[in-house]
MARNU-711016 format. One record per residue: residue number from 1; residue in three letters; z, x, y of N, C-alpha, C in turn; chain. Coordinates in steps of 0.2 Angstrom, whole numbers. Each point is the difference from the previous one (the first is absolute). Layout:
N
[NUM,'ALA',[Z,X,Y],[Z,X,Y],[Z,X,Y],'A']
...
//
This chain:
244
[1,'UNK',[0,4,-6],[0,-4,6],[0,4,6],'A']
[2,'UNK',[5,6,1],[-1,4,5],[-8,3,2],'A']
[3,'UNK',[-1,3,-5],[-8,1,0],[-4,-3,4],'A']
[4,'UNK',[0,-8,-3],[-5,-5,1],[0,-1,11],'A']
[5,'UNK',[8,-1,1],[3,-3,7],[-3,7,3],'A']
[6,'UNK',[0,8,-2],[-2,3,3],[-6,3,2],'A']
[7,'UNK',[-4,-3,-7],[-7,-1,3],[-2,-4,5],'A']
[8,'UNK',[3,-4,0],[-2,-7,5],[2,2,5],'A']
[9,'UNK',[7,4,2],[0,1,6],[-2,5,3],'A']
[10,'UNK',[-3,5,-5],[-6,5,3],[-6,-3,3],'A']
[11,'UNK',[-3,-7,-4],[-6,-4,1],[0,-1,9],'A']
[12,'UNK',[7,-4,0],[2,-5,4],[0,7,7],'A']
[13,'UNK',[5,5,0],[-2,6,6],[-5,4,-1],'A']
[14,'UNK',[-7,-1,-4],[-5,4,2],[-3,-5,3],'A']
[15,'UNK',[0,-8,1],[-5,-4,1],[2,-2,9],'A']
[16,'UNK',[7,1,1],[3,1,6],[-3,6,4],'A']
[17,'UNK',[2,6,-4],[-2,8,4],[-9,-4,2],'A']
[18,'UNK',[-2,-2,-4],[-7,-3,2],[-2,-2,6],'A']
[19,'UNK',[4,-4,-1],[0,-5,4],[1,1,9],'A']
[20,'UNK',[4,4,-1],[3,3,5],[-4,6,3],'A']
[21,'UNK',[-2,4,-5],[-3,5,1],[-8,-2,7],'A']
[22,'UNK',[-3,-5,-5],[-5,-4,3],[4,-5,9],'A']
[23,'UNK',[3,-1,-1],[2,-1,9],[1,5,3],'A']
[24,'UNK',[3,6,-2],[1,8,5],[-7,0,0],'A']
[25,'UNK',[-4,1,-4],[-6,4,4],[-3,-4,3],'A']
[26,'UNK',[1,-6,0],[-3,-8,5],[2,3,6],'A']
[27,'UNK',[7,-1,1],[2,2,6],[5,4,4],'A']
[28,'UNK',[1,5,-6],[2,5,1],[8,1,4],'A']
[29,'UNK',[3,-5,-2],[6,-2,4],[6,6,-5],'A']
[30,'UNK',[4,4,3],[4,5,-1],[4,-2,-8],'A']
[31,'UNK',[5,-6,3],[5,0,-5],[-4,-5,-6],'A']
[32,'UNK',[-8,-3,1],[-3,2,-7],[-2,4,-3],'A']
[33,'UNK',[0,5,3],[-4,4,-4],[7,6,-6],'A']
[34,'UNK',[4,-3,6],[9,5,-3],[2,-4,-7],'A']
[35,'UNK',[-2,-9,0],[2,-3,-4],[-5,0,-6],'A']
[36,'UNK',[-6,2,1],[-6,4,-8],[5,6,-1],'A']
[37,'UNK',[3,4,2],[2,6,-2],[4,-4,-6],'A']
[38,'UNK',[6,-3,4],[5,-4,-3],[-2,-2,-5],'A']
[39,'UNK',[-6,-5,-2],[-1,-4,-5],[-2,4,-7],'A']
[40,'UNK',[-4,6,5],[-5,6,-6],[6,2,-4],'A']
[41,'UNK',[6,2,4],[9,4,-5],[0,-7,-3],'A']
[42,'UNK',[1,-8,3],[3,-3,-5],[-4,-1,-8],'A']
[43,'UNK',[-6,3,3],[-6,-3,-7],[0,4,-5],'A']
[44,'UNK',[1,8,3],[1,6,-4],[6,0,-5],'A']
[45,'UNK',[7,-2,5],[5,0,-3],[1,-7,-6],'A']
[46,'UNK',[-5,-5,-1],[2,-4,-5],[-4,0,-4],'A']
[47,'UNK',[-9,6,1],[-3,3,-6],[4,5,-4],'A']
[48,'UNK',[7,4,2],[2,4,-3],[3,-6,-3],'A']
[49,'UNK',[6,-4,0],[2,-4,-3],[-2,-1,-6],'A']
[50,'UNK',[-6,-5,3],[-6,-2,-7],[1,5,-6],'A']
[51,'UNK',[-5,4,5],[1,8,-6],[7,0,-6],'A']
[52,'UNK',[6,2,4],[5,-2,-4],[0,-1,0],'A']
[53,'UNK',[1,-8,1],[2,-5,-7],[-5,0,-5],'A']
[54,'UNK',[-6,0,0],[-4,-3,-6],[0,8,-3],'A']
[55,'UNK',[2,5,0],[-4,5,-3],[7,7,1],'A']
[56,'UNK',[4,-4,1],[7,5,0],[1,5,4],'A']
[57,'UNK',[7,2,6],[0,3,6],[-1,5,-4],'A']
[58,'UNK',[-1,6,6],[0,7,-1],[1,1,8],'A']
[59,'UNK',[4,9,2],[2,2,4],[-5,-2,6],'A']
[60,'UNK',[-8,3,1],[-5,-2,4],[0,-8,1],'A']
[61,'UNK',[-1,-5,-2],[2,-6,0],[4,-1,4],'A']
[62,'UNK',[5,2,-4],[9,-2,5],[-3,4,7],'A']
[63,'UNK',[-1,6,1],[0,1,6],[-4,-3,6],'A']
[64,'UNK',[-6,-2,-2],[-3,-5,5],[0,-7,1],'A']
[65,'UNK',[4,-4,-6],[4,-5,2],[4,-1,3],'A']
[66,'UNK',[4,9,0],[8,-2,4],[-2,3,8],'A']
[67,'UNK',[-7,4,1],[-1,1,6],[-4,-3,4],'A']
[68,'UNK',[-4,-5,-3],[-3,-5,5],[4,-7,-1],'A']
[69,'UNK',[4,-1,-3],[3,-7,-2],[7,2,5],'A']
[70,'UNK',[5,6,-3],[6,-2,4],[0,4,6],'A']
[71,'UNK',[-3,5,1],[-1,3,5],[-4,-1,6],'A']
[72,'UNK',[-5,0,0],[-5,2,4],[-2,-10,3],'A']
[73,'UNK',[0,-3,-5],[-5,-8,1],[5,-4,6],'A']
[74,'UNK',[7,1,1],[2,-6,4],[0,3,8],'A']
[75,'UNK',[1,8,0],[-1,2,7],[-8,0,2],'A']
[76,'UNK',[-4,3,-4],[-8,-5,3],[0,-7,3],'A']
[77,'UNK',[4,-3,-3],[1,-11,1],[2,2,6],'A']
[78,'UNK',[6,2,2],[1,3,8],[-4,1,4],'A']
[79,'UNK',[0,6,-3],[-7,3,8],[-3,-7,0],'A']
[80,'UNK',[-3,-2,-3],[-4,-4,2],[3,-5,4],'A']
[81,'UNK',[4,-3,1],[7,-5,3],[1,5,5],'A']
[82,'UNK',[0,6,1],[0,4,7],[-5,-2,4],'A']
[83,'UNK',[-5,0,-3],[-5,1,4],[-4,-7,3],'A']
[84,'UNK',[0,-4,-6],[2,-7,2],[4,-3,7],'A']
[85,'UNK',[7,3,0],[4,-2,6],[0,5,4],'A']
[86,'UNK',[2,6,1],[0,5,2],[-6,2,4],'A']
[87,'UNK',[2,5,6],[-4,3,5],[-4,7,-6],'A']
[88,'UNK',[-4,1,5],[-5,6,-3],[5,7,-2],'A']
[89,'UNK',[1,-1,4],[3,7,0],[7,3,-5],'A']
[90,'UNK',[4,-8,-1],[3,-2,-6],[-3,2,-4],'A']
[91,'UNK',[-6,-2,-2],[-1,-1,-6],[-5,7,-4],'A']
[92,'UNK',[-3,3,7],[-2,6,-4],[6,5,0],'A']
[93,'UNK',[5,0,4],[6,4,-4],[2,-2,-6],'A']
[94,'UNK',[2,-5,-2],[2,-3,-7],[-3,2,-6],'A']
[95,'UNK',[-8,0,3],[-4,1,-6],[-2,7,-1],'A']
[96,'UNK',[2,4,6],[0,9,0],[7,0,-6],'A']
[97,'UNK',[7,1,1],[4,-5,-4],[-3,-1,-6],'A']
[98,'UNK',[-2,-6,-1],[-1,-2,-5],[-6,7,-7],'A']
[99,'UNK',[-2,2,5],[-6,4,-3],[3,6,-1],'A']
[100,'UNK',[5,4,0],[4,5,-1],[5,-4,-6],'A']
[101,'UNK',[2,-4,1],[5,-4,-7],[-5,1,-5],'A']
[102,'UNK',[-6,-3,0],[-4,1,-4],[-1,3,-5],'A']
[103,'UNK',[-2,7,5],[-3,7,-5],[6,1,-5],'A']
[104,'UNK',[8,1,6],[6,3,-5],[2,-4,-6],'A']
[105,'UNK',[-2,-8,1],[2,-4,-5],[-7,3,-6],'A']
[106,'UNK',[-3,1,2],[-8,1,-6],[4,6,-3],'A']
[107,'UNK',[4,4,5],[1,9,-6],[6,0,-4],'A']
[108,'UNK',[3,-5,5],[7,0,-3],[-1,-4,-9],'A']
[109,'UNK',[-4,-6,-1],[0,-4,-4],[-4,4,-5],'A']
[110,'UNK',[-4,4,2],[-4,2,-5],[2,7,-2],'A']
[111,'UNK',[5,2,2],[5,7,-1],[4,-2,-2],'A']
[112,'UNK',[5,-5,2],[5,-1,-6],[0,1,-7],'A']
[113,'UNK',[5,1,-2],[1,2,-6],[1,-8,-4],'A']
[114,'UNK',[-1,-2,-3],[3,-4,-6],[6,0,-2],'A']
[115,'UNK',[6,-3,-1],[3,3,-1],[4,-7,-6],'A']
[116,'UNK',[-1,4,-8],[1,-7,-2],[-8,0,-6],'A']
[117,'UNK',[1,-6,-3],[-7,0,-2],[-1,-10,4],'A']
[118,'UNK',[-9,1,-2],[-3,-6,3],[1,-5,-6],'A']
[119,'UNK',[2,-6,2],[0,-5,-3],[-7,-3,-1],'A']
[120,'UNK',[-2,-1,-8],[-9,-1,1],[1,-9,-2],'A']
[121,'UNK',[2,-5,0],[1,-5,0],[2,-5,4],'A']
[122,'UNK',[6,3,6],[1,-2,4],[0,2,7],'A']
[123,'UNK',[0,-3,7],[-2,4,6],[6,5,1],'A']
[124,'UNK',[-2,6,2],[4,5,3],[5,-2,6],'A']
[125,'UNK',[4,4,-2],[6,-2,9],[-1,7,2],'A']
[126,'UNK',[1,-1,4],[-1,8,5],[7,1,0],'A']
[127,'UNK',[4,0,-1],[10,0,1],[0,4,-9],'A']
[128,'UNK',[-5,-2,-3],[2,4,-7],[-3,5,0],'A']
[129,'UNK',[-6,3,6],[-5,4,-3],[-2,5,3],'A']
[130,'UNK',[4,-2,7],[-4,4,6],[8,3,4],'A']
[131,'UNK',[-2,7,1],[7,2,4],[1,-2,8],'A']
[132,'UNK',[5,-1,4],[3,-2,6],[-7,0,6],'A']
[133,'UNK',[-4,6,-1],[-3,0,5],[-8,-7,2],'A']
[134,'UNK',[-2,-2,-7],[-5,-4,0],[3,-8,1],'A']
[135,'UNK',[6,0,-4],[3,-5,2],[4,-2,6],'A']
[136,'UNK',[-1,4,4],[4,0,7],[-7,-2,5],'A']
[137,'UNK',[-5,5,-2],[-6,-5,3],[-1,-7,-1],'A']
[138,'UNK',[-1,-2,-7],[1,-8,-2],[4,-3,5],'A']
[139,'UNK',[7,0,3],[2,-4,0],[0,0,9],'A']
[140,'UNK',[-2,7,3],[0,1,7],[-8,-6,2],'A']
[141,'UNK',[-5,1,-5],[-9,-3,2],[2,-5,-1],'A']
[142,'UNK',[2,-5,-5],[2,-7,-1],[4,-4,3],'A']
[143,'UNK',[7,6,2],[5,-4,2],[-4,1,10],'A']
[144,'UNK',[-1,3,3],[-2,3,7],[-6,-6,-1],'A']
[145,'UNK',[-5,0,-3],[-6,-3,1],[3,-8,-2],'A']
[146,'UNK',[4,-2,-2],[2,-7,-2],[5,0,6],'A']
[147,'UNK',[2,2,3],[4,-3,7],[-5,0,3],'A']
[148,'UNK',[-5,5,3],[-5,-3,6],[-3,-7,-1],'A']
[149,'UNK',[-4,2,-8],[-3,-8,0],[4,-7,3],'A']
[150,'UNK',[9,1,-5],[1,-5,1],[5,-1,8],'A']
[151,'UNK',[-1,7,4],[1,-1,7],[-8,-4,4],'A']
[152,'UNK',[-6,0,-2],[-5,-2,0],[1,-6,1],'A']
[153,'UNK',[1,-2,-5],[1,-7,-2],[1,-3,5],'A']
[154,'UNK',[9,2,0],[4,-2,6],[0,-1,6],'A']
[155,'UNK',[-5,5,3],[-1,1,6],[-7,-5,1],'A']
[156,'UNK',[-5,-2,-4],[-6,-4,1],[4,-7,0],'A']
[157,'UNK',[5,-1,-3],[2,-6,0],[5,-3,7],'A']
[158,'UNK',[1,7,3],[5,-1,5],[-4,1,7],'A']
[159,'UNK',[-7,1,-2],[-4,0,7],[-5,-5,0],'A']
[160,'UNK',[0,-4,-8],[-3,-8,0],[5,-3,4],'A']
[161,'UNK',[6,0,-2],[3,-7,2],[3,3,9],'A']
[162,'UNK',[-3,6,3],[1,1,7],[-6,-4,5],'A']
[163,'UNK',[-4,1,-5],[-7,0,3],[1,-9,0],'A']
[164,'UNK',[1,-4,-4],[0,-8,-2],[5,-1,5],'A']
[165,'UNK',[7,5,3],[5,-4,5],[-6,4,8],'A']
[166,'UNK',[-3,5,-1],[-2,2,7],[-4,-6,3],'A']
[167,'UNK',[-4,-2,-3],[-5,-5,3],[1,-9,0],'A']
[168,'UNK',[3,-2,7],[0,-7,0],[-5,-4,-1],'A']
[169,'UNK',[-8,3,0],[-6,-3,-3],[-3,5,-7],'A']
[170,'UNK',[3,-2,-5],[-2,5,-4],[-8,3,-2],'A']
[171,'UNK',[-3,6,0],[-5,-1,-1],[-4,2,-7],'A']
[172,'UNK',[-3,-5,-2],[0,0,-8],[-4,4,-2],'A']
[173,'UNK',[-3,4,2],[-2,9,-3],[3,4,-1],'A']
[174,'UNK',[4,2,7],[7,4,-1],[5,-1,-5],'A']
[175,'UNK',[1,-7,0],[7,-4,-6],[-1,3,-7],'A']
[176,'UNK',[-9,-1,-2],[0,2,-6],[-1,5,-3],'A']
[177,'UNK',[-3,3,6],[0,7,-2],[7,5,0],'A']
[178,'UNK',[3,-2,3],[8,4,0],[3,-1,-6],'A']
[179,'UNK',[-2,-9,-3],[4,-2,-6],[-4,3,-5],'A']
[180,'UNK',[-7,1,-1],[-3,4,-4],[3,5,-1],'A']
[181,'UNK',[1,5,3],[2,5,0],[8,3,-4],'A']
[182,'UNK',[5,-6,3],[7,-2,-2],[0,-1,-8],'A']
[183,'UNK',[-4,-6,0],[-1,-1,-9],[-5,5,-2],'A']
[184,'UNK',[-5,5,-1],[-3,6,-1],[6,6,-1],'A']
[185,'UNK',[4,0,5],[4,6,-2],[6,-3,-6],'A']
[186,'UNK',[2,-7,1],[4,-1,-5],[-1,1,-5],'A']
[187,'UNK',[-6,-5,-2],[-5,2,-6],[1,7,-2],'A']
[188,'UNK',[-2,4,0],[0,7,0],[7,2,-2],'A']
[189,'UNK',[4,-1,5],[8,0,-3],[2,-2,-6],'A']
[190,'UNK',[0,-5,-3],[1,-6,-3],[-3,7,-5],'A']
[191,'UNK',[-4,-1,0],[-5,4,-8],[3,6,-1],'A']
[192,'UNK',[2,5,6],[2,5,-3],[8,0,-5],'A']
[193,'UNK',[2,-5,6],[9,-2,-2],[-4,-2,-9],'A']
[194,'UNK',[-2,-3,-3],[-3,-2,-6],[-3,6,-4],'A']
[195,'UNK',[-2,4,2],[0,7,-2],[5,4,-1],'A']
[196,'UNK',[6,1,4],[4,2,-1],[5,-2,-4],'A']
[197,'UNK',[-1,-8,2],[5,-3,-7],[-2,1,-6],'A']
[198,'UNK',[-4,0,-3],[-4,2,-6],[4,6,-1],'A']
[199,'UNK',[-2,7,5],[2,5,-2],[6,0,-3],'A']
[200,'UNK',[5,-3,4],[8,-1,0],[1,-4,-8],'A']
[201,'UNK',[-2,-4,-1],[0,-5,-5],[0,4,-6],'A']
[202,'UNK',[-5,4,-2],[-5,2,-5],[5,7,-1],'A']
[203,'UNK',[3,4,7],[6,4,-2],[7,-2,-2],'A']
[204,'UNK',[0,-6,2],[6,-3,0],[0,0,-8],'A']
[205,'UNK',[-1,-5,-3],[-3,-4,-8],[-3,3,-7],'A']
[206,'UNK',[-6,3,3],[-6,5,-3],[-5,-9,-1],'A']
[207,'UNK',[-2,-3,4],[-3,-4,-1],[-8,1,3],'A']
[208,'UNK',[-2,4,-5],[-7,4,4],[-5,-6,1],'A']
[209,'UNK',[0,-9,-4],[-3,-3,2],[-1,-5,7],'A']
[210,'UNK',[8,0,3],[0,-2,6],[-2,6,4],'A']
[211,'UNK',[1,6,0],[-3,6,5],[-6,-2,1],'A']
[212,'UNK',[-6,-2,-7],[-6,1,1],[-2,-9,5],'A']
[213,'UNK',[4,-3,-3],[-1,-8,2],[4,3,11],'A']
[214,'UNK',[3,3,0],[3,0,5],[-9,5,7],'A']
[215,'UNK',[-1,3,-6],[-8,6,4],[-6,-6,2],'A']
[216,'UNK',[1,-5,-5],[-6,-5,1],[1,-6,5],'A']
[217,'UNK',[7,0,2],[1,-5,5],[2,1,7],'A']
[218,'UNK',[1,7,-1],[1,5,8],[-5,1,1],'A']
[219,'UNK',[-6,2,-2],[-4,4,1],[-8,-5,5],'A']
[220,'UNK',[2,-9,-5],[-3,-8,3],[2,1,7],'A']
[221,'UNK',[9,0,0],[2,-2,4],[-3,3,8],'A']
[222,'UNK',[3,7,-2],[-4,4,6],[-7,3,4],'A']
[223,'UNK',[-3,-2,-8],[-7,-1,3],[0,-8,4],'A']
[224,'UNK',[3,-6,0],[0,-6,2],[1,2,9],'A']
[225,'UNK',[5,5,-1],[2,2,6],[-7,4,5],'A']
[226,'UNK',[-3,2,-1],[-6,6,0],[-4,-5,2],'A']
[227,'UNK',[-2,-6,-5],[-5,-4,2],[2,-4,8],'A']
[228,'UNK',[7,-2,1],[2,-4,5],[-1,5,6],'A']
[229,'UNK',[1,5,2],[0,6,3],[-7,1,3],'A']
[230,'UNK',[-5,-3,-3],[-10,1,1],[-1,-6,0],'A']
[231,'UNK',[2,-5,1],[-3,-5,3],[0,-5,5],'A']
[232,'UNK',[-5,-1,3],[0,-5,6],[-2,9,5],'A']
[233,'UNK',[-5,-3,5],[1,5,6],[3,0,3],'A']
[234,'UNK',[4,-4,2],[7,-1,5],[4,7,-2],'A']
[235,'UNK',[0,1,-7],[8,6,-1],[-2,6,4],'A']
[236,'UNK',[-7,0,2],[0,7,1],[2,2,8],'A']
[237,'UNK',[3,-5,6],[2,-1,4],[9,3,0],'A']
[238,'UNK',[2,-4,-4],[5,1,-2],[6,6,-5],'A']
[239,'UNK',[-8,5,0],[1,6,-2],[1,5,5],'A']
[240,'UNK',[5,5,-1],[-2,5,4],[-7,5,0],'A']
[241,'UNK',[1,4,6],[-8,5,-1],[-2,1,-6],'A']
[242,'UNK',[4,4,-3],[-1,3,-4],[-2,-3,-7],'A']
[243,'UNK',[-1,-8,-2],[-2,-3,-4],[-9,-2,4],'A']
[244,'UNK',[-2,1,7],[-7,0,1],[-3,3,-2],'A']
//
């Protein structure tokens, strides 16, 4: 069953990365194109999955399941939620930032040592396998990149309902476009928080079936968000520069 939910959820973020990919080069709007990056790690990392489950892990496996999956995929969701809200200039620091995390997490994961044997039947926990320092990146990308988003959220939600008290005539372009935006970043929220509970869950229990069940409903959710984010031409008003 893990297999099968992980292939799907490979299908399901290659046809998103698609999708997505296909509106950046349309319009070439920044925190799309950070978000293909995004969706490329989340597709990679649920190909290595697959891999493992149907055909039993091995160290190379585990390491780019645990480097695009728990490391690298939720601080990409960010930048993008940077760039999204955030001024220019924010954002290409973040992503200078972000693109130095990178490299160190690429040498650090693929340097580590093993420590332990791989588990060929069930998913790996990086807590059994990997010493202090890869897992202190894990929990700085996901835990850092999981507050901005759901600062994101927050904050699109706190400037809709400014924007609804600021105007005695409200105007219905502006309205929806700021509420798009609010529900866009939640969305996005919402999916990762569902991704992280999966990871939590599946450590907690060893219930590898709800993890993969948890990859195919975070994964909907947040592309739902992505879609809310590109539509209507109104949003783009209500973007800063840096999403022109």
């Amino acid at each position: 069953m893990v297999s099968g939910l992980a292939f799907l959820a490979t299908a399901i973020a290659t046809l998103f990365w698609e999708a997505m990919l296909v509106r950046y080069t349309r319009r070439r709007r920044p925190h799309e194109g950070v978000w293909t990056v995004a969706l490329a790690m989340f597709a990679g990392a649920t190909t290595a999955l697959a891999v493992g489950a149907s055909t039993g892990w091995d160290a190379p496996t585990f390491r780019v399941f645990y480097l695009l999956g728990a490391i690298l995929n939720v601080p990409w969701l960010a930048l993008g939620t940077v760039y999204l809200l955030g001024s220019a200039r924010l954002a290409r620091a973040c992503r200078t930032v972000l693109l130095v995390f990178t490299g160190v997490a690429i040498g650090a994961v693929f340097v580590a040592p093993i420590e332990g044997v791989v588990p060929r039947t069930a998913i790996p926990s990086g807590h059994d396998l990997f010493g202090p320092f890869p897992r202190v990146l894990a929990a700085v990308g996901s835990g850092l990149g999981a507050l901005v988003i759901l600062a994101g959220a927050l904050w699109s939600v706190w400037s809709a309902l400014r924007d609804a008290r600021a105007d005695a005539a409200p105007r219905h372009d502006s309205d929806s476009s700021s509420a798009r935006v609010a529900w866009s970043n939640g969305a996005i929220a919402l999916g990762t928080l569902v991704l992280s509970s999966g990871g939590l869950w599946q450590g907690i229990v060893g219930d590898d079936e709800a993890f993969a069940i948890s990859l195919v409903l975070g994964i909907a959710v947040i592309h739902l968000g992505f879609v809310l984010s590109t539509r209507g031409a109104g949003l783009a008003r209500t973007l800063s520069p840096v999403g022109g």
